[in-house]
C-alpha positions in Angstrom: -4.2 19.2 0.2 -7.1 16.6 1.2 -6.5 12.8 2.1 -7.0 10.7 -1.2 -9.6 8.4 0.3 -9.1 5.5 -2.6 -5.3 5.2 -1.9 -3.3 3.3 1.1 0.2 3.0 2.6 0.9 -0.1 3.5 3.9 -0.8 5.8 5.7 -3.4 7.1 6.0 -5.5 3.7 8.4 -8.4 3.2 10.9 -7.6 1.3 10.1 -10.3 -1.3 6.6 -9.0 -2.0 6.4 -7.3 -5.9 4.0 -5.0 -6.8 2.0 -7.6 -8.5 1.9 -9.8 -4.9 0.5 -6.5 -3.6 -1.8 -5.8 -5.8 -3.2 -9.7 -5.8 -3.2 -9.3 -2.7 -5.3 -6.2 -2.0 -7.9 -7.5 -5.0 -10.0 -9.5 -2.8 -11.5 -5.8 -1.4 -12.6 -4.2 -4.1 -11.2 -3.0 -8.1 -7.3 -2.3 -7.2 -6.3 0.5 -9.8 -2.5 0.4 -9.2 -0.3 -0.8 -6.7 3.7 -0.5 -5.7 6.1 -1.0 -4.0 8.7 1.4 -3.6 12.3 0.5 -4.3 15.3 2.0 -3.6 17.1 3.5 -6.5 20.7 2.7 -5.6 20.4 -1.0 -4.6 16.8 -2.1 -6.2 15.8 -3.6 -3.2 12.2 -2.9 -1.6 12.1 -0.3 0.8 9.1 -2.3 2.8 6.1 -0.3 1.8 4.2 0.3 -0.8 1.0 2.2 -1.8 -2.4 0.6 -3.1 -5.0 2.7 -4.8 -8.4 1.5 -5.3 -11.0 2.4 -8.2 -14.1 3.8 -4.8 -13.5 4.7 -1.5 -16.1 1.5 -0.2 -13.2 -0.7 -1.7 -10.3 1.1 0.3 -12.1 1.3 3.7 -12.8 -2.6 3.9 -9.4 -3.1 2.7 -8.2 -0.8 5.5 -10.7 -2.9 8.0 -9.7 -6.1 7.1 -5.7 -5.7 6.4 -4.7 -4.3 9.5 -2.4 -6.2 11.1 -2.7 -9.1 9.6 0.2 -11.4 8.2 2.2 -11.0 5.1 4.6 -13.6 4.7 5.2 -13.4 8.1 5.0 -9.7 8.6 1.9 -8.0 10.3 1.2 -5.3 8.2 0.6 -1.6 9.1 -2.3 -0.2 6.6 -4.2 2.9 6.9 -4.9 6.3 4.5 -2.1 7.3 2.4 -1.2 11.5 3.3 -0.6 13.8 0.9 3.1 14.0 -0.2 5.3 17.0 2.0 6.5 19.6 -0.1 10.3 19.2 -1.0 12.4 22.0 0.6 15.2 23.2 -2.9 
């Protein structure tokens, strides 16, 4: 499978961030076609990352340039390319 160039992981989130925060967030860069935050399923808390995918590739790199590290509510982020999800093993 190839690397979705228009889509990002993006770690480290505060736990209080929604997927509209990220998603406001992440708009300043370019046309943000969906964003979330993954939640976990038993407790419906955030699991601290989330995924943002953007409408051109142009949008996602200078989102990637410029998100880096920088802070979230007093988290430093950790953004790059999201991978292909791994097959499930039955």
């Amino acid at each position: 499978m190839e690397e979705n160039k228009k889509k990002l992981y993006v770690g480290n989130l505060p736990y209080t961030v929604t997927s509209d925060d990220l998603k406001s967030t992440f708009a300043a860069y370019g046309e943000v076609v969906d964003a979330v935050v993954i939640m976990d399923k038993r407790t419906a808390r955030s699991k601290g990352f989330g995924f943002v995918e953007f409408a051109d590739e142009a949008s996602a790199q200078k989102a990637v340039d410029a998100m880096v590290g920088q802070d979230l509510q007093g988290r430093k982020l950790v953004v790059n390319f999201a991978r292909p999800p791994k097959e499930r093993e039955e």
